[in-house]
SENU-228247 format. One line per field, with one value per residue (C-alpha): residue number from 0; x, y, z; residue in one letter. Coordinates in Angstrom, 3 decimals, padded with zeros to 6 digits, m for minus. Example, Ala and Ser with C-alpha at 12.3 -4.5 7.8 and 13.67 -1.06 7.14 Angstrom:
num c(0,1);
east c(012.300,013.670);
north c(m004.500,m001.060);
up c(007.800,007.140);
residuo c(A,S);
//
This chain:
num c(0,1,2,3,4,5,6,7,8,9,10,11,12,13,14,15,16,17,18,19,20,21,22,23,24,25,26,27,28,29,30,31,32,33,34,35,36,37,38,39,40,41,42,43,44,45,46,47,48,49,50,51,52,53,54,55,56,57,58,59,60,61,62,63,64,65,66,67,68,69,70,71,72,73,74,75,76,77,78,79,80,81,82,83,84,85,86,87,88,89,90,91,92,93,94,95,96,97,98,99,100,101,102,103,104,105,106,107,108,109,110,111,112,113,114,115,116,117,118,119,120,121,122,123,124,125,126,127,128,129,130,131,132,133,134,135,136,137,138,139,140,141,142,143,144,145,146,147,148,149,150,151,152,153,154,155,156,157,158,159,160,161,162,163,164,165,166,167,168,169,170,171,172,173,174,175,176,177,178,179,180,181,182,183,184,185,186,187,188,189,190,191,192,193,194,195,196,197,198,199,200,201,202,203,204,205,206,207,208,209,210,211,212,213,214,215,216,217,218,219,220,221,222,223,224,225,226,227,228,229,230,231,232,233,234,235,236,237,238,239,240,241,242,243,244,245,246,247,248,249,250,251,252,253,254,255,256,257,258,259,260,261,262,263,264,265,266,267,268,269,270,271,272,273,274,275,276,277,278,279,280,281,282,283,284,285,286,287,288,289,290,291,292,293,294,295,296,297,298,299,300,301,302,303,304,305,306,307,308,309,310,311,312,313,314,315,316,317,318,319,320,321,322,323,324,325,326,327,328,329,330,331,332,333,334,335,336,337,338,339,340,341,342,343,344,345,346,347,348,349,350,351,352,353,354,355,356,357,358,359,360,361,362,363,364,365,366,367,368,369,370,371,372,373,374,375,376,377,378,379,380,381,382,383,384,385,386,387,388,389,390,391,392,393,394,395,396,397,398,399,400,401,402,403,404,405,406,407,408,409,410,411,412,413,414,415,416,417,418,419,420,421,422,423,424,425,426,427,428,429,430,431,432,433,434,435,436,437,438,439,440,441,442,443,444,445,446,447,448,449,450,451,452,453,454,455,456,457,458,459,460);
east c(m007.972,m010.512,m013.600,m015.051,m018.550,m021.253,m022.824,m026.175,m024.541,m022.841,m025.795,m027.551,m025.045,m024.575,m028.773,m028.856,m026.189,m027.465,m031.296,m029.196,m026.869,m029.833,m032.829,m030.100,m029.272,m031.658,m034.685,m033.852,m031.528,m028.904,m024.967,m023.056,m021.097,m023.313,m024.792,m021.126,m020.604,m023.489,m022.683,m019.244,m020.417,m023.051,m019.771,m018.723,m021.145,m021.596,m018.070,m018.081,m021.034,m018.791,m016.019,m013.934,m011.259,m010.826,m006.906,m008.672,m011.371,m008.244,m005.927,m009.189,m009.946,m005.695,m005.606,m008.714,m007.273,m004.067,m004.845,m006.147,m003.510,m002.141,m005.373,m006.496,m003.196,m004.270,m007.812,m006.145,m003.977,m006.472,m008.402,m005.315,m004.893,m008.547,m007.661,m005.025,m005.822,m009.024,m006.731,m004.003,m007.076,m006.354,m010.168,m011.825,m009.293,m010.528,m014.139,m013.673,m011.854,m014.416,m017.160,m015.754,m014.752,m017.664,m021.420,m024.790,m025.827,m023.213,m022.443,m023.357,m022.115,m018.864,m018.146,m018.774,m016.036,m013.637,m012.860,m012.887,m010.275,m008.301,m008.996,m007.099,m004.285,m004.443,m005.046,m007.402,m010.692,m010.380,m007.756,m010.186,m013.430,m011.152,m009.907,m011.208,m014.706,m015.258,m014.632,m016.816,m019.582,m019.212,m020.052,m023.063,m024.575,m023.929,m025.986,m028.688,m027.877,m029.088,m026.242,m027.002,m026.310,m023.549,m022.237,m023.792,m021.638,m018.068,m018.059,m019.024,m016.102,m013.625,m014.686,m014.253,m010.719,m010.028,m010.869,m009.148,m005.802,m002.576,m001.978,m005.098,m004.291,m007.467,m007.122,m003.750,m005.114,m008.016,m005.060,m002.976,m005.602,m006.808,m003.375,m004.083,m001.694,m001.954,m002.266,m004.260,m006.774,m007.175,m007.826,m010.164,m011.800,m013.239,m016.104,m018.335,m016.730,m016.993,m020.598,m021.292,m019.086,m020.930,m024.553,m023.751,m022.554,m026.063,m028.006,m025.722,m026.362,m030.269,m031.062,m028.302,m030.225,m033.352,m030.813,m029.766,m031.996,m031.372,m029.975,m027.411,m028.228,m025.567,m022.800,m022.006,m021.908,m019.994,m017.590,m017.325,m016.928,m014.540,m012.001,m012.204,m011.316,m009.702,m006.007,m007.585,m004.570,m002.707,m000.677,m003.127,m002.680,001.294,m000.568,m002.656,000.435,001.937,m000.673,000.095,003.994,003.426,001.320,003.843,006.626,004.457,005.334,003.007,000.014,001.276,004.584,002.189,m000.305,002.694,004.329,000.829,m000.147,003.696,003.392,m000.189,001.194,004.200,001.430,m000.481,002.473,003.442,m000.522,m002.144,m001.152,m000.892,m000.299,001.238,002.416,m000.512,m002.862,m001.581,m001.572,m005.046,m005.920,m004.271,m005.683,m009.426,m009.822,m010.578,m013.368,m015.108,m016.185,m017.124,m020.282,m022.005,m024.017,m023.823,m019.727,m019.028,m020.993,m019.003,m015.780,m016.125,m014.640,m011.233,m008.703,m007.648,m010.609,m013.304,m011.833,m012.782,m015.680,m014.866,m011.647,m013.478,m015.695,m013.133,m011.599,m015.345,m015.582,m012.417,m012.408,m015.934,m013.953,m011.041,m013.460,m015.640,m012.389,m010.856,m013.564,m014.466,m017.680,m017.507,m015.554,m017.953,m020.738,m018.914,m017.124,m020.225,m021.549,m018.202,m018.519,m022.145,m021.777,m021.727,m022.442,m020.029,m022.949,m023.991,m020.390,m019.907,m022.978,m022.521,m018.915,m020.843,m022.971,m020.356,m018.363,m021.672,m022.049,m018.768,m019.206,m022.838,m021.600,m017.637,m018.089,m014.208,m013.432,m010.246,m011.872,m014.597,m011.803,m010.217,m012.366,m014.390,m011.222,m009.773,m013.035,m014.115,m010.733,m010.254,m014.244,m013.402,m010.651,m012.611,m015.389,m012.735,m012.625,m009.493,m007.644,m008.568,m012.415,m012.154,m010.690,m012.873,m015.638,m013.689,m013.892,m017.272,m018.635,m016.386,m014.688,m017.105,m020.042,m018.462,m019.044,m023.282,m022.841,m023.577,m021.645,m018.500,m015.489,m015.501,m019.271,m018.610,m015.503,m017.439,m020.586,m018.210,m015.832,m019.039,m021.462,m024.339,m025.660,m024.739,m028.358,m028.885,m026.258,m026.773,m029.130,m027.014,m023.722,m024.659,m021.272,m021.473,m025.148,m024.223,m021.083,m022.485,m025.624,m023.372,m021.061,m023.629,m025.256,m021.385,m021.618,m024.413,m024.356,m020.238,m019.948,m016.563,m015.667,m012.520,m011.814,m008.683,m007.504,m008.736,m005.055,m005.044,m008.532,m007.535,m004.239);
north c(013.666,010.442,011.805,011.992,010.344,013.182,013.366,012.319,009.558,007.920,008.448,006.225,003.885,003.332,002.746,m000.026,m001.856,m001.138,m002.750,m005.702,m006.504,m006.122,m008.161,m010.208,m011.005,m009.428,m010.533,m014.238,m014.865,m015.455,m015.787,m012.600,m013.827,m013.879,m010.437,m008.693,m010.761,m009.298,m005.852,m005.901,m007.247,m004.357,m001.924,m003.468,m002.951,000.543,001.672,m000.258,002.141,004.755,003.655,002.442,000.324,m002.695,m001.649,000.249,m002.539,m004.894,m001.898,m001.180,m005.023,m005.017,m002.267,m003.215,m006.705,m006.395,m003.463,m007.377,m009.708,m009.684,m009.826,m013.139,m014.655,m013.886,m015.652,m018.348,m018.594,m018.283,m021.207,m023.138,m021.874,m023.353,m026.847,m027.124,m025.403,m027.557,m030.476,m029.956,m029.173,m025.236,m024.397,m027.649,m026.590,m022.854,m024.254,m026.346,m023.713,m021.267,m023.981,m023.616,m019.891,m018.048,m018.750,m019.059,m015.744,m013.637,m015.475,m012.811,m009.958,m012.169,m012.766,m009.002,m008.699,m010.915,m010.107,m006.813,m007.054,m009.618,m007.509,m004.571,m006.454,m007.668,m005.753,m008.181,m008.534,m011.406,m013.763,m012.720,m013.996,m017.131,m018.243,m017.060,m016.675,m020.207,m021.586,m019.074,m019.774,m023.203,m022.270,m020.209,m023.151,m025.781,m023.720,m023.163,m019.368,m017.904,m018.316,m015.128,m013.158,m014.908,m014.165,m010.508,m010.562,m011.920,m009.346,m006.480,m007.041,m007.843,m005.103,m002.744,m004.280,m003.923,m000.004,001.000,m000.875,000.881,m002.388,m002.254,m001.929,000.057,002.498,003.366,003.845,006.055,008.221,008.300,009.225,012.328,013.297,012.455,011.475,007.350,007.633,011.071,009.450,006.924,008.585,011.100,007.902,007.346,009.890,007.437,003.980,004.056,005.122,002.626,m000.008,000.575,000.435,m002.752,m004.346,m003.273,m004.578,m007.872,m008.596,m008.026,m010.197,m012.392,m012.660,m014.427,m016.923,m018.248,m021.141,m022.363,m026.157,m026.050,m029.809,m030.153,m029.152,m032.104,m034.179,m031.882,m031.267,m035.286,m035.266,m032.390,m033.784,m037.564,m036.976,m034.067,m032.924,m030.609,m029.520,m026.489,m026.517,m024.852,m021.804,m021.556,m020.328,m017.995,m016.575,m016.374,m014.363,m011.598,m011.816,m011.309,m008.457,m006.697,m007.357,m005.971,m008.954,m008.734,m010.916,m013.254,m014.203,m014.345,m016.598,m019.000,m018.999,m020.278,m022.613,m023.754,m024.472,m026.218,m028.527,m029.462,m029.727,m032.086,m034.459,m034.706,m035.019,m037.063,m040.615,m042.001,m038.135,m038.169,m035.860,m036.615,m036.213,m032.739,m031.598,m032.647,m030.563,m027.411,m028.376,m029.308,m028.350,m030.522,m033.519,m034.223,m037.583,m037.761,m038.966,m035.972,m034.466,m030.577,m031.161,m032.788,m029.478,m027.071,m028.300,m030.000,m026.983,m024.778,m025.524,m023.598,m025.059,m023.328,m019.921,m020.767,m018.808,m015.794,m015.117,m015.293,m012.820,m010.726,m011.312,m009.991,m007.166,m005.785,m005.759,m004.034,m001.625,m000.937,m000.313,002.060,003.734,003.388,004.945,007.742,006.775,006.852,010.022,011.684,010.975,012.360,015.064,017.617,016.952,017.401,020.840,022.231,021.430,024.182,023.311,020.539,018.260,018.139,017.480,014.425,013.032,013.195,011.499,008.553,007.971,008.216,005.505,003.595,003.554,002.436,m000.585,m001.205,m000.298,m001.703,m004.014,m002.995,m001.544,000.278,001.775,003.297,004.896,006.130,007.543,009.536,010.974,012.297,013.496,015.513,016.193,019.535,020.229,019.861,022.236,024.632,023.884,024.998,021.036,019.259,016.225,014.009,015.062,013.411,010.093,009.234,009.617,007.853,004.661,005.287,005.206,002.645,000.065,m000.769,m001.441,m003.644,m006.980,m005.648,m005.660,m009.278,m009.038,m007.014,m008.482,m008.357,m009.542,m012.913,m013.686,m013.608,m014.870,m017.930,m018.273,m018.727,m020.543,m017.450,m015.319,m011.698,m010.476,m012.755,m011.356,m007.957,m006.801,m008.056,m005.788,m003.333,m002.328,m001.588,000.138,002.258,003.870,005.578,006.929,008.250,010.272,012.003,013.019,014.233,015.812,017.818,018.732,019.339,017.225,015.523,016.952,018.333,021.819,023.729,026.725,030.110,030.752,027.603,028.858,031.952,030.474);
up c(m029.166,m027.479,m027.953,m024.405,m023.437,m022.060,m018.910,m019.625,m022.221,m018.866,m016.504,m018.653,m019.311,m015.594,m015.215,m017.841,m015.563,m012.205,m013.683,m015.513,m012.363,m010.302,m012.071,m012.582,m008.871,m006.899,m009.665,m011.155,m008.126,m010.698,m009.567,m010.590,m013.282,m015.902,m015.293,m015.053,m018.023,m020.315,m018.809,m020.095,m023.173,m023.671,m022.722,m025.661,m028.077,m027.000,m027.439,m030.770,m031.643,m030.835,m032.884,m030.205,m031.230,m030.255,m028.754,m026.372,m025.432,m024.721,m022.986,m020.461,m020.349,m019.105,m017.710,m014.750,m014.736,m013.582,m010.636,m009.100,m009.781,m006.521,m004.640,m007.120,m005.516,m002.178,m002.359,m003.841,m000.903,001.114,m000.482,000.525,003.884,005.109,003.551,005.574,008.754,009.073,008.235,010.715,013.195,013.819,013.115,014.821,017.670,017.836,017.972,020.961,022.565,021.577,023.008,026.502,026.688,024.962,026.548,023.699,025.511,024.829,021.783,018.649,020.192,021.243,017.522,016.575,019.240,019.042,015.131,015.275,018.473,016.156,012.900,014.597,015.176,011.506,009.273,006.984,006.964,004.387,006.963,009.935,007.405,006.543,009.675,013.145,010.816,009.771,013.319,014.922,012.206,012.943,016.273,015.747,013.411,015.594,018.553,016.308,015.977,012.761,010.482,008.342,011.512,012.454,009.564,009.588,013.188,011.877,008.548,010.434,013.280,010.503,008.930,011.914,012.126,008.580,008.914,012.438,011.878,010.300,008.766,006.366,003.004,002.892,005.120,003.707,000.367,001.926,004.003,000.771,m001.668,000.271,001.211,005.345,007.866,008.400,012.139,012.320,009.615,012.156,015.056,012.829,011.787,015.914,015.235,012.979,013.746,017.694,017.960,015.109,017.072,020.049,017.971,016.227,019.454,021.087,018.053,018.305,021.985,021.197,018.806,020.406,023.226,021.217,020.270,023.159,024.040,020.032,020.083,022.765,023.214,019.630,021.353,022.845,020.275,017.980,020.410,021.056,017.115,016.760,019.211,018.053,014.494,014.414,015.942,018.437,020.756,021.820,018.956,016.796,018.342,016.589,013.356,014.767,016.705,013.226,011.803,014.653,014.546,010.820,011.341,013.804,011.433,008.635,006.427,003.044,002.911,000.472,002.791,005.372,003.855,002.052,005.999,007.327,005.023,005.392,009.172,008.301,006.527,008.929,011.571,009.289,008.996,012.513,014.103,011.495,010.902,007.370,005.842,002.620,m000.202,m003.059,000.329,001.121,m001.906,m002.347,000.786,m000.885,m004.141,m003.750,000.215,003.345,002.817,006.386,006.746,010.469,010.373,012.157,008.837,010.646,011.091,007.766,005.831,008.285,007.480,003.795,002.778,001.610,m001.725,m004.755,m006.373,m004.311,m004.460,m008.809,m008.351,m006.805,m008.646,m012.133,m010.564,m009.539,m012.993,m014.879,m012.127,m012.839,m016.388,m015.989,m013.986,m016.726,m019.274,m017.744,m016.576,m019.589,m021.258,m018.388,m017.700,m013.990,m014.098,m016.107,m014.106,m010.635,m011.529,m012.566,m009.325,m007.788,m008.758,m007.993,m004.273,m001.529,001.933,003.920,004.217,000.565,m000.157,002.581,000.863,m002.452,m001.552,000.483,m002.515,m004.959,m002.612,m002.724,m006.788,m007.566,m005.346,m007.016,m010.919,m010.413,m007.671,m006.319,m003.032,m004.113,m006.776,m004.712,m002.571,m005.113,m008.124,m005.181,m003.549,m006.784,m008.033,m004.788,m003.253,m004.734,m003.414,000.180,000.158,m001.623,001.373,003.449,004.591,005.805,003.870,007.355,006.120,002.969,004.133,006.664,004.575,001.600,004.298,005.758,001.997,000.020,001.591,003.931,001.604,m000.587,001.418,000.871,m002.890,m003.859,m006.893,m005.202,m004.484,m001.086,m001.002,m002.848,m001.176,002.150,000.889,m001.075,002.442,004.776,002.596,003.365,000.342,000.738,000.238,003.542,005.660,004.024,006.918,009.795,008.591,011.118,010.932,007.364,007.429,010.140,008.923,005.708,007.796,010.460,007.933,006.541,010.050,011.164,007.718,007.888,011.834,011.854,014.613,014.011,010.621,010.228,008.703,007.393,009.373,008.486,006.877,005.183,003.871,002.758,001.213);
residuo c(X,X,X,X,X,X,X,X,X,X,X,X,X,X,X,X,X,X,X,X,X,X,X,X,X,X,X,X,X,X,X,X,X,X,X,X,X,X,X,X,X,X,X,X,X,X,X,X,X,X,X,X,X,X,X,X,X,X,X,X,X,X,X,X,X,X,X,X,X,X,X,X,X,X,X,X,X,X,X,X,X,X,X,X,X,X,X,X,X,X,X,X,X,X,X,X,X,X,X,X,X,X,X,X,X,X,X,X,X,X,X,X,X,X,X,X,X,X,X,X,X,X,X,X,X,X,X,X,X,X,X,X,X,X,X,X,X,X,X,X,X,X,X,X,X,X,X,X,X,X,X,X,X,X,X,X,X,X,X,X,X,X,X,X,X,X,X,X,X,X,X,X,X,X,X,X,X,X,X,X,X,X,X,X,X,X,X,X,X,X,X,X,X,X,X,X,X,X,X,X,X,X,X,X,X,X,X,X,X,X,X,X,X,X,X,X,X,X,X,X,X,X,X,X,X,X,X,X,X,X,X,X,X,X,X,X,X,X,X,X,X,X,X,X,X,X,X,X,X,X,X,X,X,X,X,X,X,X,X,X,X,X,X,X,X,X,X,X,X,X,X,X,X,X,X,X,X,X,X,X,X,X,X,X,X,X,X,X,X,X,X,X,X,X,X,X,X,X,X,X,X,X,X,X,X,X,X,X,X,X,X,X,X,X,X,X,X,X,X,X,X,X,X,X,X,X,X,X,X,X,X,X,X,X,X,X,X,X,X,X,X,X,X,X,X,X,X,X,X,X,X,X,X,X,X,X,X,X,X,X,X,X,X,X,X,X,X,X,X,X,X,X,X,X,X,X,X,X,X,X,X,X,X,X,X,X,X,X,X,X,X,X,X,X,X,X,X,X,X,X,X,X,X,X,X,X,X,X,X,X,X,X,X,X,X,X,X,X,X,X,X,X,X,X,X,X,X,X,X,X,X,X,X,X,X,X,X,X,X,X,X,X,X,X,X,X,X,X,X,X,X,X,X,X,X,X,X,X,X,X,X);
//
């Protein structure tokens, strides 16, 4: 029988990697990499100290690794997918549009809006970040808006989208995991994300409104730029409609992405003069190069390919193998599970779930992991707390998947952080979104406003 690790053995274990990841990022300003990558390697020595063998490094090295294999595809998809939609002119195209249609007042809490509407309908915060992100960040920089809440703006509404849609991988593993009904989760889910919709969207048009005045003399030019060297037309929009006719036919991601990217590259063909094969695949391969001439267009859209997605996949790679071992190993587990069991009152519980949501992000870095480990860990505490399933997932979402685009080092935090060119301890502040969800949890939590409770029979049973 594995000899299991002790409580106080993991608590510290989990310390010495919160103050290495941290000094690491937070301190010396460091990329993520290398911290994950001395934290796994102290994993190592430890469970060598132990008399782990090395079989079980390499099974929980495996075993974390391949729980991300399809999502590595996916960003490196998605890598491809802004090559070419900047290249057949489907993001230059949703900037002009956006240029006419949305005015610098109402511009922040526009963006908040508009991906969150288009995030429902999706069911991916990462497309919404990729696509309808970029261009709308494009926007924001060009007007002078502070790009760190622009960015702050676009997460937050994808993330809202992400959350509410039955399409979200997400909030199907939150439903699953506690045992909820899809469509009942999501309607139980409306107690903490509406009044933290309607917050952020307050917050947005606020500081929104000090941005206003910023630089509106650049649009001009850029859009003068945008349209002379790039295929701005109506056209564009046939990708966009693909993404929703996808979505309502509940085609997987990577179909989705490999249909997109496929129509790109027809587009590119039949718009752009002098398009050939090597040149295409270049645009998959190493992204779009802007060479307009206009220094704030060429940085917005130098940008996309395989190649640039390098970074965040071989930090997805270290995270997850982090993950695996300290699974593998039950450190995590052995940390929640005491707690699990000394809770009494509803509130308690709902916070001790939120923060155990929060850690995994911080000491895993993986959103589906802090859905999951919490949910088995505490599920058998809510119905003992006479709390329903529809309880458990909302605050499984509110807690886990949520706060992974605020953990710099978290999957979901680099990808945006890589994807928009702002560092996640910039935008951090701005996820209102994100900030608000946790907080508003705990409140239901303690007050019972909103939480959900089994029947007196089902009590009793």
């Amino acid at each position: 029988m594995r000899e299991k690790v002790s409580f106080r053995e993991s608590i510290i274990i989990l310390l010495v990697m919160l103050i290495v990841l941290g000094t690491g990022v937070i301190g010396f300003g460091l990329s993520p990499q290398t911290p994950v990558l001395l934290v796994i390697g102290l994993i190592i020595v430890w469970a060598k100290i132990r008399r782990k063998s090395w079989d079980e490094i390499h099974d929980g090295i495996m075993d974390g690794v391949k729980n991300g294999i399809v999502p590595i595809f996916i960003f490196i998809l998605i890598g491809a997918l802004i090559g070419t939609w900047i290249a057949a002119g489907v993001i230059p195209s949703m900037m002009v549009a956006g240029f006419h249609l949305i005015s610098a007042q109402w511009f922040v809490p526009s963006v908040f809006l508009v991906c969150a509407l288009i995030g429902t309908s999706i069911g991916s915060a990462f497309t919404i970040v990729s696509t309808i992100g970029i261009a709308l960040f494009g926007m924001g920089t060009t007007m002078g808006v502070n790009p760190a809440l622009v960015a702050g703006a676009i997460i937050s509404g994808a993330i809202f989208g992400d959350k509410t849609s039955p399409l979200s991988d997400s909030t199907n593993l939150a439903a699953a995991i506690a045992g909820s009904d899809l469509f009942a989760h999501i309607k139980n889910l409306m107690w903490t994300t509406i009044p933290a919709f309607i917050i952020s969207f307050i917050l947005y048009w606020i500081l929104g409104l000090g941005e206003s005045g910023a630089k509106l003399t650049n649009i001009q030019p850029t859009l003068h730029t945008l349209t002379t060297n790039f295929a701005v037309s109506w056209w564009a929009i046939l990708p966009i409609i693909l993404l929703f006719v996808c979505a309502i036919m509940k085609i997987p991601a990577i179909a989705t992405l490999l249909l997109n990217i496929a129509v790109a590259i027809v587009m590119i063909f039949v718009q752009v003069p002098g398009t050939t094969i090597p040149k295409v695949a270049g645009f998959v391969e190493n992204g779009f190069v802007s060479k307009t001439g206009n220094a704030n267009v060429d940085a917005l859209l130098t940008r996309g390919g395989i190649t640039s997605m390098m970074g965040t996949i071989s930090l997805i790679f270290l995270t997850l193998s982090l993950g695996g071992l300290l699974m593998k190993f039950d450190i995590i587990q052995t940390a929640i599970e005491p707690l699990a069991k000394r809770l009494k009152s509803p509130g308690s519980v709902v916070t001790a779930t939120i923060l155990s949501g929060i850690g995994v992000n911080i000491f895993v870095g993986e959103q589906y992991l802090s859905v999951i480990l919490p949910g088995k860990a505490f599920k058998d505490t809510y119905r003992k707390r006479g709390l329903d399933n529809l309880a458990l997932s909302r605050v499984l979402e509110d807690g886990g998947t949520v706060i992974n685009y605020l953990i710099p080092w978290g999957v979901a935090g680099a990808f945006a952080a890589n994807t928009l060119g702002v560092s996640t301890l910039a935008f951090l502040p701005f996820c209102f979104f994100s900030l608000l969800s946790p907080v508003l949890s705990i409140i239901s939590g303690f007050t019972g406003i909103g939480l959900k409770r089994l029947s007196k029979f089902s009590v009793a049973k």
